[in-house]
Each structure stands twice: as structure tokens, then as C-alpha cells.
C-alpha positions as CSV (number, residue, x, y, z in Angstrom):
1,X,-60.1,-12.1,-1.6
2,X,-60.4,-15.9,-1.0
3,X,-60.6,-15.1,3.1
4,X,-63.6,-12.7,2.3
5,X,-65.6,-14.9,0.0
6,X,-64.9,-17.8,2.0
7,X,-62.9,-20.1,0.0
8,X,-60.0,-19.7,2.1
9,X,-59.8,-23.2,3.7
10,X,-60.1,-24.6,0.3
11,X,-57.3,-23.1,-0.9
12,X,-54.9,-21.9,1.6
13,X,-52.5,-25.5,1.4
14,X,-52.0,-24.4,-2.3
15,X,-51.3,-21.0,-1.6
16,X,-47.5,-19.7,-1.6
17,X,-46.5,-18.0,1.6
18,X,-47.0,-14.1,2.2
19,X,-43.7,-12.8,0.6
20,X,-41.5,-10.2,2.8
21,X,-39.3,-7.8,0.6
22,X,-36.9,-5.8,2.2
23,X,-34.2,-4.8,0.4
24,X,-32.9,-2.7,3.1
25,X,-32.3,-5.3,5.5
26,X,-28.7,-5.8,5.4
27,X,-28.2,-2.0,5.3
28,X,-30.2,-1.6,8.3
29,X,-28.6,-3.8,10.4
30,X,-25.1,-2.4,9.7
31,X,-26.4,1.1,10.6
32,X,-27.9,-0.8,13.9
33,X,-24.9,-2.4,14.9
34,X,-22.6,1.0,14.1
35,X,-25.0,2.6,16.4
36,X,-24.9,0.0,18.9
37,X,-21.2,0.0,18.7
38,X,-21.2,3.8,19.1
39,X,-23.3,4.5,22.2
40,X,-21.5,1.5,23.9
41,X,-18.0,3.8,23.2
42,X,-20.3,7.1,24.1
43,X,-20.9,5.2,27.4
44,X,-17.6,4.0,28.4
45,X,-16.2,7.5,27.3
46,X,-18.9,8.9,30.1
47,X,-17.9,6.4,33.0
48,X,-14.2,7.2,32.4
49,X,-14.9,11.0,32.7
50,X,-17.2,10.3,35.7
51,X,-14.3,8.5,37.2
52,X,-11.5,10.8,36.8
């Protein structure tokens, strides 16, 4: 609103930061880093059967 009327740069040091919710964060990155964790073991699973 204040960038549209133009009173932005009067009142932008006042202003609080945009806020970024994400409850699912921490959630998130554990499925990520099981994933991670899994195609590395997927992978060396493959190389050992491409080797033998």
C-alpha cells in the first residue's frame, strides 16, 4: 500500500521486516536429508553390483 501511494521512503525505516512462516521447515529438512542419505546408499548399492 505505502509502495503504491508513494509513501514508502517515508516509512520504510519504521517498518518491521517481511515475516517468513514456515512451520514446516524442520520437517522438511529431515525428509531432505533421509532422502539424501538414501540415494547415497541406493548409489553405492549400484556401484557394488556394477562391480561384482
Amino acid at each position: 500500500m505505502y509502495k503504491t501511494s508513494g509513501h514508502l521512503p517515508y516509512y520504510a525505516e519504521s517498518m518491521f521486516p517481511k515475516m517468513e512462516m514456515d512451520e514446516h521447515r524442520a520437517d522438511r529438512q529431515k525428509i531432505e536429508a533421509r532422502i539424501a542419505e538414501l540415494e547415497k546408499q541406493l548409489s553405492d548399492h549400484a556401484q557394488k553390483q556394477a562391480g561384482a
